[in-house]
C-alpha positions as CSV (number, residue, x, y, z in Angstrom):
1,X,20.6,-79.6,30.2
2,X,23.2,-80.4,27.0
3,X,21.0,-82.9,24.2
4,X,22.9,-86.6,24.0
5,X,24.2,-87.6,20.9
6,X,22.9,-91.1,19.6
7,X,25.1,-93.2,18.2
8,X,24.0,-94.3,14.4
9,X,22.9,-97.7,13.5
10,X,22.0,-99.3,10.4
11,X,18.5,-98.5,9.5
12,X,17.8,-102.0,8.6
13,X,19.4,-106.0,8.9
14,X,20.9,-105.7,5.2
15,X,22.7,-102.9,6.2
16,X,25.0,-104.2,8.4
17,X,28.7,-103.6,8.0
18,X,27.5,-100.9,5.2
19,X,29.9,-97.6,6.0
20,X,26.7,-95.1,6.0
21,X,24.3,-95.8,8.6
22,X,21.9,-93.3,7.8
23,X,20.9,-95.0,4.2
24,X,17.3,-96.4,4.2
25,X,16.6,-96.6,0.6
26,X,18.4,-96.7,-2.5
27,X,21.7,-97.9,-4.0
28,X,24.1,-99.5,-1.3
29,X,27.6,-98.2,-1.3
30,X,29.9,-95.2,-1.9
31,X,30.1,-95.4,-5.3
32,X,28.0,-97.3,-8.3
33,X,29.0,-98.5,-11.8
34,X,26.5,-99.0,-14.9
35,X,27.6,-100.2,-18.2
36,X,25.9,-99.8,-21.3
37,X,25.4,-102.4,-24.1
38,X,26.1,-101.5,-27.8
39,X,28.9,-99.3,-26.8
40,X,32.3,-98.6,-24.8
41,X,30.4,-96.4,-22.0
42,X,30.9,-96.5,-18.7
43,X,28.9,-94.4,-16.4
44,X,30.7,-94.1,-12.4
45,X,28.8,-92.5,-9.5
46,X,31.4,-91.4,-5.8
47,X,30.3,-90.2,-3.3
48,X,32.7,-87.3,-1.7
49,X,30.4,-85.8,0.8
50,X,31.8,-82.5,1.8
51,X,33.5,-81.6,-1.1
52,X,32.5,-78.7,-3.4
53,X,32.6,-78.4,-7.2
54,X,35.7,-76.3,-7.3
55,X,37.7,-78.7,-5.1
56,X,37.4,-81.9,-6.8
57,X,40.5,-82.9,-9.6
58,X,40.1,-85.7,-12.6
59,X,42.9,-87.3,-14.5
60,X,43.3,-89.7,-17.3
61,X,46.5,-91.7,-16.2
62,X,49.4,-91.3,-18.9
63,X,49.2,-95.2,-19.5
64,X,45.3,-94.1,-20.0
65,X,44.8,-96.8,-17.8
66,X,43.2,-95.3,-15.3
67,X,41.1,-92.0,-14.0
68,X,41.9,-90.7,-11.0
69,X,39.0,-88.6,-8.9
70,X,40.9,-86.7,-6.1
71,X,38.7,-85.0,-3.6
72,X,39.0,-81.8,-0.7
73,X,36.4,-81.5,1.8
74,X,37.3,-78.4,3.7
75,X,36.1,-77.4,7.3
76,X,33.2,-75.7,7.0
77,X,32.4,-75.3,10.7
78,X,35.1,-74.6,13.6
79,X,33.8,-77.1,14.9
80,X,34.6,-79.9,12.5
81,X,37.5,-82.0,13.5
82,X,39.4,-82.0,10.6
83,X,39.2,-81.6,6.8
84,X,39.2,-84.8,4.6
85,X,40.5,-85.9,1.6
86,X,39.4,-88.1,-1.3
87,X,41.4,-90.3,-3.4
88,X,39.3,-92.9,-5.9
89,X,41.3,-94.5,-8.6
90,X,39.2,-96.1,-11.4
91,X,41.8,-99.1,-13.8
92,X,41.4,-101.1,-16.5
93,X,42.8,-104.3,-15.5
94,X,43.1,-106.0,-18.8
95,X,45.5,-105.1,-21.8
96,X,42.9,-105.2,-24.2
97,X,41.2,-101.4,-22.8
98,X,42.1,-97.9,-22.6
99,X,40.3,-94.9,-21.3
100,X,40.0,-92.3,-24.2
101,X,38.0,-89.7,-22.5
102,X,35.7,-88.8,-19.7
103,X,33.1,-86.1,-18.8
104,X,32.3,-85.8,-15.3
105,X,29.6,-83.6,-13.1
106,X,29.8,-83.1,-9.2
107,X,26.8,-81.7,-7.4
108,X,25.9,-82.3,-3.5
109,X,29.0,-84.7,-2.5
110,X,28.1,-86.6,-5.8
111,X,30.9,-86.8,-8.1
112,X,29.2,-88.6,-11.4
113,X,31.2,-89.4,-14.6
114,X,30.7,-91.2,-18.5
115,X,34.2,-93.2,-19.4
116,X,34.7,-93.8,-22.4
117,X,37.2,-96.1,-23.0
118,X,38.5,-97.9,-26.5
119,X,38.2,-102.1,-26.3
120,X,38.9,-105.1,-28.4
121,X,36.6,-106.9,-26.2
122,X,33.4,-105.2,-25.2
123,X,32.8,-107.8,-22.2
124,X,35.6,-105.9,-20.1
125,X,34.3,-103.5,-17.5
126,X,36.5,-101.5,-15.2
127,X,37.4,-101.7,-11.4
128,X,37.6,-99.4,-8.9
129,X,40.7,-99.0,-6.4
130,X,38.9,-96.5,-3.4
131,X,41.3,-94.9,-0.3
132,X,38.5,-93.2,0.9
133,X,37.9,-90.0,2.6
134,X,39.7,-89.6,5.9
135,X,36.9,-89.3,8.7
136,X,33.9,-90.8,9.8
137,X,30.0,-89.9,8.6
138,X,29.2,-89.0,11.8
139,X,31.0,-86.9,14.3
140,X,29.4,-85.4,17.3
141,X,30.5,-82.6,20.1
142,X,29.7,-81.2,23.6
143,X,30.3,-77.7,23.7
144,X,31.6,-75.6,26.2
145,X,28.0,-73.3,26.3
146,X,25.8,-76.4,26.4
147,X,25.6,-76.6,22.9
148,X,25.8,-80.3,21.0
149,X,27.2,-80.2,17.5
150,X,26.7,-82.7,15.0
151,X,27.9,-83.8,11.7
152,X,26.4,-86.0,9.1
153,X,27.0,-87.1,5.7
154,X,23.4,-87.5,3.1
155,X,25.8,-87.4,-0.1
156,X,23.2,-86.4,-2.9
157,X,20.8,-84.2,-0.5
158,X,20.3,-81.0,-1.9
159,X,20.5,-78.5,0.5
160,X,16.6,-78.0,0.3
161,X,15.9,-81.2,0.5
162,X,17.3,-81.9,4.7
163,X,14.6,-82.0,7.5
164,X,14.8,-81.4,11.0
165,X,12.3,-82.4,13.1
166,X,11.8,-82.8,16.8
167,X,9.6,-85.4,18.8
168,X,9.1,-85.8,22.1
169,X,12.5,-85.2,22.9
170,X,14.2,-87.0,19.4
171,X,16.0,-85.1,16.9
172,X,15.7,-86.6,13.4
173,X,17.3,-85.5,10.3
174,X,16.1,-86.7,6.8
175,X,17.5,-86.3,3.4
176,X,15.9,-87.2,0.3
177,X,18.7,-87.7,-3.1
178,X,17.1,-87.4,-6.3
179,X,18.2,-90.0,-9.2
180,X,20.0,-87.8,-11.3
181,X,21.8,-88.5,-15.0
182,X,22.1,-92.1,-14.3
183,X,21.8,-93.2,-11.3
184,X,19.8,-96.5,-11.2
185,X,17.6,-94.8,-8.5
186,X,17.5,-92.3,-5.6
187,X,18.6,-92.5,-2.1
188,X,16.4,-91.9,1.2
189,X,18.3,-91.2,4.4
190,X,16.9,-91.1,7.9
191,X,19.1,-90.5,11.1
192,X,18.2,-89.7,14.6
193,X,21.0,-88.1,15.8
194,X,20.2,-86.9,19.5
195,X,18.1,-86.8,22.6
196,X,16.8,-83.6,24.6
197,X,17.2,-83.9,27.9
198,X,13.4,-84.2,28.4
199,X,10.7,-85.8,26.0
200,X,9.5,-82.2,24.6
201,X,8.6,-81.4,20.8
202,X,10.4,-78.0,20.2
203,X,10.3,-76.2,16.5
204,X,13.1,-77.4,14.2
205,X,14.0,-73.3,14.2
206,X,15.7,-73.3,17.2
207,X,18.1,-75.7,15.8
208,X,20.9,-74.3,13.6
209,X,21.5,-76.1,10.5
210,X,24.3,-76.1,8.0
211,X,23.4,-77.8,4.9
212,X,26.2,-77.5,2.1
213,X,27.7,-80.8,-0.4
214,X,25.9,-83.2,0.7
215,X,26.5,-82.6,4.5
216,X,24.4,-81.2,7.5
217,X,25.7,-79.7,10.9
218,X,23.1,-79.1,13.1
219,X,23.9,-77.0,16.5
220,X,20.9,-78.4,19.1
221,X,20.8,-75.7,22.1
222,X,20.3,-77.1,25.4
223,X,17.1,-77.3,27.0
């Protein structure tokens, strides 16, 4: 018999409402800004899960009053449902700033960058503007051969750092995200994604993983 997909759920109270389920520990939210005093620094962390180094775009604004982080996330799997797209706009809104340059790094669905921006008053910080990636976090399907696929986004896992496990009956993914440049801290993510159709351990081997930009597919045989 097929495995049953399990639908996500926060993994604790302070979590509700919070767009990726699968977050235990670590900084809340898609992206994260830090400021640095004694200078015009501004260091921006986005998560694009999905999206490889070669397909993600960064533009100072003409006005140089914003940066612009534009995203592909192609599909990697035939059986993703779509591709997504990434559009993050990050504005001054004062008229006393303007972004003079910005050096950016993108590893694992992270996209991390250091603004630099000219100021009259060093109290102004800037905003971000997010349309977010099209798509969910999670996306699950029943195959035709028995097969259940599922999709889940860890932005920050490296692909080594994704485990599978099985317990009576329960498959659980994990992903641990190192703090990298500076990141106020790492990220743990836990997510049981789907049930066997009876309460069996089974080696993780026999699932077929995908682990790529901070994403995991997973094909689960049936039983």
């Amino acid at each position: 018999m097929a495995a049953v997909p399990l639908t996500p759920l926060p993994q604790s109270p302070d979590l509700e409402g919070f767009s990726n389920p699968f977050l235990l520990t670590g900084p809340k939210g898609f992206e994260e800004f830090i400021t640095f005093p004694g200078n015009d620094d501004t260091f921006v962390r986005l998560d694009l899960p999905g999206v490889p180094e070669e397909c993600v775009r960064v533009v100072l604004s003409r006005s140089k009053k914003a940066v612009i982080v534009y995203g592909e996330a192609h599909k990697v799997h035939s059986h993703d449902s779509s591709p997504r797209s990434y559009l993050n706009i990050i504005r001054t809104i004062c008229t006393c700033c303007d972004f003079s340059s910005f050096t950016y790094q993108m590893a694992d669905g992270v996209i991390r960058l250091l603004l630099s921006k000219t100021s009259t008053d060093p109290s102004c910080i800037p905003v971000l503007d997010v349309c977010y990636g099209e798509g969910k976090v999670y996306e699950s399907k029943q195959l035709e051969n028995g097969s259940l696929y599922v999709r889940l986004d860890m932005p920050g896992v490296p692909r080594d750092n994704f485990a599978v496990t099985v317990a009576n009956g329960r498959v659980k993914v994990t992903g641990q995200a190192p703090s990298v440049s500076y990141d106020s801290d790492g990220r743990f993510y836990s997510a049981g994604v789907a049930m066997l159709s009876a309460p069996v351990n089974i080696p993780s081997r026999r699932i077929k993983t995908i682990a790529k930009n901070g994403v995991i597919r997973l094909l689960i045989p049936p039983l």
